[in-house]
C-alpha atoms as one frame of an Amber mdcrd trajectory, in Angstrom:
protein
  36.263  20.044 -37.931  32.750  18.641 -38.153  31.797  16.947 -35.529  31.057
  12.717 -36.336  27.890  11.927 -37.442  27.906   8.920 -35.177  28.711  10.575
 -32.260  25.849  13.497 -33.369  23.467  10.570 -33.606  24.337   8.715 -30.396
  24.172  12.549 -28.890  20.453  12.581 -29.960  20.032   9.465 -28.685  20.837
  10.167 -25.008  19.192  13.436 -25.563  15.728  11.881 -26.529  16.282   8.545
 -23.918  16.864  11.547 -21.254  13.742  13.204 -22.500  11.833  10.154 -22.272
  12.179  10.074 -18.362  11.304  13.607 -18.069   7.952  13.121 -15.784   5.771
  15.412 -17.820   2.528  13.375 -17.148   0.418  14.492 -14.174  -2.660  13.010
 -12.581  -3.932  14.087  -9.748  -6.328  11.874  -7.134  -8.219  13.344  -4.191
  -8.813  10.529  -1.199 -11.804  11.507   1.077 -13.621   9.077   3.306 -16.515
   9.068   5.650 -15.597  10.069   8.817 -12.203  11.179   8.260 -11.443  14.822
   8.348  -8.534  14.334   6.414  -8.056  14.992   2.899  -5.678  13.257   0.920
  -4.132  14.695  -2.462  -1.692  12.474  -4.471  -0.456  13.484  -7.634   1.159
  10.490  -9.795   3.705  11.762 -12.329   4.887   9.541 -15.569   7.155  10.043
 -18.606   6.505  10.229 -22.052   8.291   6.522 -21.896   4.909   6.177 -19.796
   7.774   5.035 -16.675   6.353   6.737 -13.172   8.685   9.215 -12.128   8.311
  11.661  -9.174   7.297  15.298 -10.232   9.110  17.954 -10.547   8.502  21.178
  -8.844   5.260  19.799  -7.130   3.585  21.956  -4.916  -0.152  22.757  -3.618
  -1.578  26.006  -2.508  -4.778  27.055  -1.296  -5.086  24.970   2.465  -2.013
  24.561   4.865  -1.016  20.570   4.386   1.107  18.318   6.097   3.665  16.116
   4.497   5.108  16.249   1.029   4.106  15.673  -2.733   5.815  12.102  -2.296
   3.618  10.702  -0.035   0.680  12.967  -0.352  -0.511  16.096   0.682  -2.441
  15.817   4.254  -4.869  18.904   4.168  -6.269  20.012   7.496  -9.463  20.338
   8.169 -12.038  23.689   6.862 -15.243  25.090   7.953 -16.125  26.163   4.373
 -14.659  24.813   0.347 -11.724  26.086  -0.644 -10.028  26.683  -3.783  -6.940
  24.705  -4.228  -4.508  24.223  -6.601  -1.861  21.572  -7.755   1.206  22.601
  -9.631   4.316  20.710 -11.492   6.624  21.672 -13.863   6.430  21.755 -16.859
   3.553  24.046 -16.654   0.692  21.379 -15.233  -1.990  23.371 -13.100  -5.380
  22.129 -11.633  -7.676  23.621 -10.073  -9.722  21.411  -7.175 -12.389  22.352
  -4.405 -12.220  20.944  -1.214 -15.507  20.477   0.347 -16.014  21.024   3.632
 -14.513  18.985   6.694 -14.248  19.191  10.450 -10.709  20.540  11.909  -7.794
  18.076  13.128  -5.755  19.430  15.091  -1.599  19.440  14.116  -1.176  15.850
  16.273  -3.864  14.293  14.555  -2.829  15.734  11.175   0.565  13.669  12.283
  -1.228  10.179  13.023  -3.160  10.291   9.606   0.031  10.475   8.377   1.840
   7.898   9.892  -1.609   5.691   9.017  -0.488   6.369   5.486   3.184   6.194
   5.468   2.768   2.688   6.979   0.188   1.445   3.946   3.017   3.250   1.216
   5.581   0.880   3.291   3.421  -1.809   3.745   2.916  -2.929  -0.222   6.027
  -1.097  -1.441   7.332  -4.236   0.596   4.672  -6.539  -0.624   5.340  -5.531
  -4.229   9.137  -6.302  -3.839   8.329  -9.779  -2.946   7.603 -10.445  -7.216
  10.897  -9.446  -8.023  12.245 -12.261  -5.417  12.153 -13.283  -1.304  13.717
 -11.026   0.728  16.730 -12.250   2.887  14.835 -11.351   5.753  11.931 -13.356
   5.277  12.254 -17.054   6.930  11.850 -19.642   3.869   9.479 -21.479   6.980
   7.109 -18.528   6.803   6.762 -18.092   2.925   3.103 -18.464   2.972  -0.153
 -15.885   1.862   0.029 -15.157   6.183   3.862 -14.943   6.254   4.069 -12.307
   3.652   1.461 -10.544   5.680   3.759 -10.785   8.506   6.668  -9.995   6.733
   5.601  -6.715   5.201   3.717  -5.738   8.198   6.678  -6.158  10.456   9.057
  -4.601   8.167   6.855  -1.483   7.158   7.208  -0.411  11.084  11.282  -0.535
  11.448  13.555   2.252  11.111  14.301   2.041   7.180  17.670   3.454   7.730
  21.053   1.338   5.523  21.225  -1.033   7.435  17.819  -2.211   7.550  18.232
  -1.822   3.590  20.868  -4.425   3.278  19.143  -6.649   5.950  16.215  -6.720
   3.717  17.835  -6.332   0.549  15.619  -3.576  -0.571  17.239  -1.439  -3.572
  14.294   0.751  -4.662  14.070   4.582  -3.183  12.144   5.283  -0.223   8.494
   4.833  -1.351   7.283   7.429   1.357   8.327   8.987   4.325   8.914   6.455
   7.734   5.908   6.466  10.064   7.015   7.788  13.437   8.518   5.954  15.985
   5.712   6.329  18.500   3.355   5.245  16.315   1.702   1.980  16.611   4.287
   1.112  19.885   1.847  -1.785  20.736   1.814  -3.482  17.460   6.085  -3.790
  17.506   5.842  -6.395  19.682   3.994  -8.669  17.827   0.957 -10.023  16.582
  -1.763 -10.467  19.392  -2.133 -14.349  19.830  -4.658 -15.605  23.360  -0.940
 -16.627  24.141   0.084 -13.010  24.402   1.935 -10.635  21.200   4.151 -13.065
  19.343   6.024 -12.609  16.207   4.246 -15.628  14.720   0.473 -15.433  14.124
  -1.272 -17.387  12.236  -4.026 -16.544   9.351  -6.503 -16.999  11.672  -5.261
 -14.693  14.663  -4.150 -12.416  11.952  -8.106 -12.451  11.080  -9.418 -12.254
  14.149  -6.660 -10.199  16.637  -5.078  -8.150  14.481  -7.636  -6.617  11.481
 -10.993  -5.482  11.890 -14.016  -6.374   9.275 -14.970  -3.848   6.751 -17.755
  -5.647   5.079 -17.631  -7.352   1.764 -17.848  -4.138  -1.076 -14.260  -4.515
  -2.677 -14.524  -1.390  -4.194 -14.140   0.575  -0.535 -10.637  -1.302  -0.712
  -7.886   0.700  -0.734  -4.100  -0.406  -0.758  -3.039  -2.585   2.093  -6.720
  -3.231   2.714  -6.608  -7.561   2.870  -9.272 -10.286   2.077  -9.407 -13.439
   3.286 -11.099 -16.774   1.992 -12.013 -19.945   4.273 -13.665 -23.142   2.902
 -15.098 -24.164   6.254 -17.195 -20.496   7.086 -15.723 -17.763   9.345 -15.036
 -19.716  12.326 -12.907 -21.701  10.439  -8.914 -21.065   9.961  -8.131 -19.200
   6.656  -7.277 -21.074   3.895  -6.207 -17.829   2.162  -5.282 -14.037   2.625
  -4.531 -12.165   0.089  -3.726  -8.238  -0.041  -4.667  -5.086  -2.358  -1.406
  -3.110  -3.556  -1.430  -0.228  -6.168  -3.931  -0.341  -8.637  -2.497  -1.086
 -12.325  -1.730   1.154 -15.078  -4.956   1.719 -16.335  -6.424   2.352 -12.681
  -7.720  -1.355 -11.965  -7.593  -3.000  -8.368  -4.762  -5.160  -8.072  -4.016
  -8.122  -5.301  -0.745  -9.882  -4.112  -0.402 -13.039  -2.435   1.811 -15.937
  -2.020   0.510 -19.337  -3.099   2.076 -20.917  -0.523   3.557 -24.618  -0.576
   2.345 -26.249  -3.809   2.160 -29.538  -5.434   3.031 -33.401  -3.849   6.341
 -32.535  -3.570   5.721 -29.109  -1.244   7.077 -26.932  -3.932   8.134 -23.467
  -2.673   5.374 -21.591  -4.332   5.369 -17.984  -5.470   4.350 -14.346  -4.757
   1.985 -13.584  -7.940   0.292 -10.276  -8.417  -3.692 -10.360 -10.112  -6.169
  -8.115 -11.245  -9.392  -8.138  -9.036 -11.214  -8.813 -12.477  -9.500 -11.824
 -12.985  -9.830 -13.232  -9.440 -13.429 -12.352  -9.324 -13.224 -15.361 -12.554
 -10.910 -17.482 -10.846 -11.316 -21.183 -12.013 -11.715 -22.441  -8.517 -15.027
 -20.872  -7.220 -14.338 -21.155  -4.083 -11.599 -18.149  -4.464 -13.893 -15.867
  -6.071 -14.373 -12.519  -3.705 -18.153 -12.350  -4.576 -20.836 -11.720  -1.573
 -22.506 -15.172  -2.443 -19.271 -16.963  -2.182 -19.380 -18.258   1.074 -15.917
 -19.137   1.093 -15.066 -15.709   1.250 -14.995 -14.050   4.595 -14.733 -10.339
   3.298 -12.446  -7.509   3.340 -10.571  -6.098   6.237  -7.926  -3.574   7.624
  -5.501  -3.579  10.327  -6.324  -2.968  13.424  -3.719  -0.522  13.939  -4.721
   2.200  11.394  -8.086   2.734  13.223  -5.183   3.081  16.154  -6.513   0.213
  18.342  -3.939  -0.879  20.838  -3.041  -4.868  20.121  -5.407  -6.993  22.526
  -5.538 -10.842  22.471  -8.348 -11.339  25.087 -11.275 -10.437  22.733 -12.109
 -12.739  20.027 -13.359 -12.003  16.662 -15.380 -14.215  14.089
């Protein structure tokens, strides 16, 4: 008996969809900084449905590395280039050199890690925000600061189920957790001069709780912020807004929430935008260009250069 030609067709069907998740698109991106003896390798995997899937059999040789294909590969430090390679089925192989770097030692290796897994956590919790509020987030504190809050607090908890249906977050695990001793300080709040508090506003965010990294946008990387104020540094933020993964084609990408809008103190909304597009924005004064005075500049927490949370020192 011959088999239906409907059920042959709807056969190919699910053979092709199934095909068409297959992650059998690799590109691989090497993250080295000044000063840092780590090197970072991420590989980012999509289908021929062009959908971002994890990779399959993903593996590097060449350098011992700490941490997984997932969240990156943390390589430790060498006295001389080496040869490395990155592998993934089906058949993807490339070669890279890794220049030269000081050593780290296995603990450090650990905190670079957990500096990382808190940025993956960070705006994987910031992007979740478009597809509506969490639960978890106060509808008092839906502002550009309170997301900041939000995701900041949240990318530090134990993301174990019950902290999933708290928060009412349904994707997979965008990295690993970062450890439980790391950043112990910054769990108890945001530094304020009135001690840590789980409420901060822009402006102690600002000052207290990220450090300045100068005004070139392209040394942003995600969960790097910028904020904008219309009365000059010393004045509190009208504005913070927060790199997340770049876009499809690679560009810089920003979240924020507008905040309250409109006479009748709307809600407002968490909106996602292209750095080339804010850098055009029709209101000047929320264009992240050096001459823009409104704009105080880009920043990073204080916690991934592993300062200890301290609300007696001031910053402008």
């Amino acid at each position: 008996m011959k088999p239906s030609p409907i059920l042959v067709a709807a056969g190919c069907g699910l053979l092709l969809a199934g095909l068409g998740l297959v992650p059998v698109f690799h590109r691989v991106t090497v993250e080295a900084h000044p000063g840092n003896p780590v090197t970072r390798v991420r590989v980012e995997s999509r289908s021929l449905l062009a959908i971002q899937r994890p990779a399959w059999g993903l593996a590097l040789t060449g350098a011992p590395s700490w941490s997984d294909g997932e969240a990156g590969f943390y390589l430790l430090g060498v006295d001389r280039p080496q040869q490395l390679q990155v592998r993934a089925w089906p058949g993807f192989r490339q070669p890279l050199t890794l220049a030269r770097t000081t050593g780290m030692t296995p603990a450090g290796l650990r905190e670079e890690g957990d500096r990382e897994a808190f940025r993956t956590w960070f705006v994987a919790l910031l992007e979740q925000q478009l597809e509506g509020p969490s639960p978890a987030w106060e509808p008092a504190q839906r502002d550009c600061a309170g997301l900041l809050r939000f995701a900041f607090r949240e990318a530090l908890a134990p993301h174990t189920q019950a902290w999933r249906e708290r928060v009412a977050f349904t994707t997979g695990a965008p990295g690993q957790d970062p450890s439980p001793t790391f950043a112990r300080g910054w769990r108890a709040g945001f530094p304020t001069p009135e001690g840590p508090q789980p409420f901060a506003r822009g402006l102690y965010l600002r000052r207290l709780a990220c450090d300045p990294a100068g005004r070139d946008l392209q040394l942003a990387r995600p969960g790097d912020l910028i904020f904008f104020a219309r009365g000059g540094a010393h004045a509190q933020p009208d504005h913070a807004m927060a790199f997340v993964r770049p876009d499809v084609d690679g560009a810089p990408m920003l979240l924020y929430h507008t905040g309250p809008e409109g006479s009748g103190r709307q809600p407002g909304e968490v909106r996602r935008v292209r750095l080339d597009d804010l850098l055009h924005h029709p209101d000047p004064d929320f264009r992240p260009l050096p001459e823009n005075p409104a704009f105080l500049g880009l920043y990073r927490w204080r916690l991934l250069a592993g300062v200890a949370p301290d609300a007696s020192t001031s910053r402008s």
